[in-house]
N, C-alpha and C positions, 0 to 999 in steps of 0.2 A: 108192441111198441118198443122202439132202442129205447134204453135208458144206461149205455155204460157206466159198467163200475167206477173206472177211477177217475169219475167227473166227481165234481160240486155242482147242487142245482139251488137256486132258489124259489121263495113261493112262488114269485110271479113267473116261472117258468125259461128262466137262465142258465144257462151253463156255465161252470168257470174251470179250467183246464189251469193249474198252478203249476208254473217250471221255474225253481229259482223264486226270483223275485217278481216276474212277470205271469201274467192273469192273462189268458186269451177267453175272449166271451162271447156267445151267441145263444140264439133261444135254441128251445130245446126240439124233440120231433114233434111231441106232443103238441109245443107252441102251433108249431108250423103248419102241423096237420089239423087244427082251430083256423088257424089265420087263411086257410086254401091259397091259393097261386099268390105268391109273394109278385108285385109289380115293380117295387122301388124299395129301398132302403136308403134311409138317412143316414151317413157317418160322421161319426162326432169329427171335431176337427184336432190334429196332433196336437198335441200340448196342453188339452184341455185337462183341469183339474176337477174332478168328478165325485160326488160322496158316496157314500151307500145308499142305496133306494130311490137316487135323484135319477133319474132320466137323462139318455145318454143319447139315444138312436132313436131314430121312426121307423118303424118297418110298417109299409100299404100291401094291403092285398085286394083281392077283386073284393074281398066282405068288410074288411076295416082299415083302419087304421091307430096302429098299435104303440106307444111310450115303448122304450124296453130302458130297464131301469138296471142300475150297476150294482149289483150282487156286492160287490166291496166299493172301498173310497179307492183311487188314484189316477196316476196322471196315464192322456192316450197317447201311447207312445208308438201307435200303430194301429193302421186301418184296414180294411178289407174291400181296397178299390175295386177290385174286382166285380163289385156287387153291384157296384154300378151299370155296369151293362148286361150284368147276367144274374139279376134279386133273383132270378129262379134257381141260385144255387142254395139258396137259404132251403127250398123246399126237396131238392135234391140230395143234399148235403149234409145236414145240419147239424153237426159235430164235426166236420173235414173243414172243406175247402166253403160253406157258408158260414164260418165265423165273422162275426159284425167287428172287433175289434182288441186290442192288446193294452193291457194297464199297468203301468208299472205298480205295482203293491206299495201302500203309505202305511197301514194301518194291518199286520199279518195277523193280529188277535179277533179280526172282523169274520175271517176263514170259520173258527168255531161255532159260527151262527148258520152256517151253510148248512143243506142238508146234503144227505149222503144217497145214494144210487135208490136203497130200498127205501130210505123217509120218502126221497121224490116219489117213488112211486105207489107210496100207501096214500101219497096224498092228491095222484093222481085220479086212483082206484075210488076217492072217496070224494070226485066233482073235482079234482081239479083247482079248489081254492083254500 
């Protein structure tokens, strides 16, 4: 399973990619490889103001349909139109060119609470919740 290093992951199985002041996020491989053939993806709309934990995106696959919830608070300042015609990048991709969305950072003290490459993955190894 990918799990790069110099990500942040959260419980629910998020990525968050920090440059500067901006968050780029998507779910993780692991997500993606639960969720099987991604069909559609919901993007939040720009502007919107967002908390921690609150729900941002839908992602549908042929098995469900998935909340993906924002690892930190802030505004979207950038979306991943893309996904729209081709959600099978999520399942493709899923740290490149399947990121769901860009945040501007409100709150950087929120970052501490994230896990790091080998937390995500002990708590992969141990179901995943």
């Amino acid at each position: 399973m990918n799990i790069p290093k110099e990500l942040k992951y959260s419980k629910d199985h998020e990525w968050i990619k920090v440059e500067g002041n901006v968050a780029t996020i998507g779910i993780t491989d692991f997500a993606q490889s639960q969720l099987g053939d991604v069909v559609f993806v919901e993007l939040p709309e720009v502007g919107t103001e967002v908390a921690a934990e609150a729900g941002f995106s839908v992602v549908e696959s042929v098995k469900a349909v998935s909340d993906i919830y924002a690892p930190i608070s802030g505004k979207v300042i950038e979306v991943n139109e893309a996904l729209s015609d081709a959600p099978e990048t999520v399942n493709q991709d899923a740290y490149g060119q399947g990121w769901i969305a860009k945040f501007e950072i409100t709150d950087t003290s929120e970052l501490g609470k994230l896990l790091d490459s080998e937390a995500y993955e002990k708590l992969v190894a141990e179901g995943g919740h």
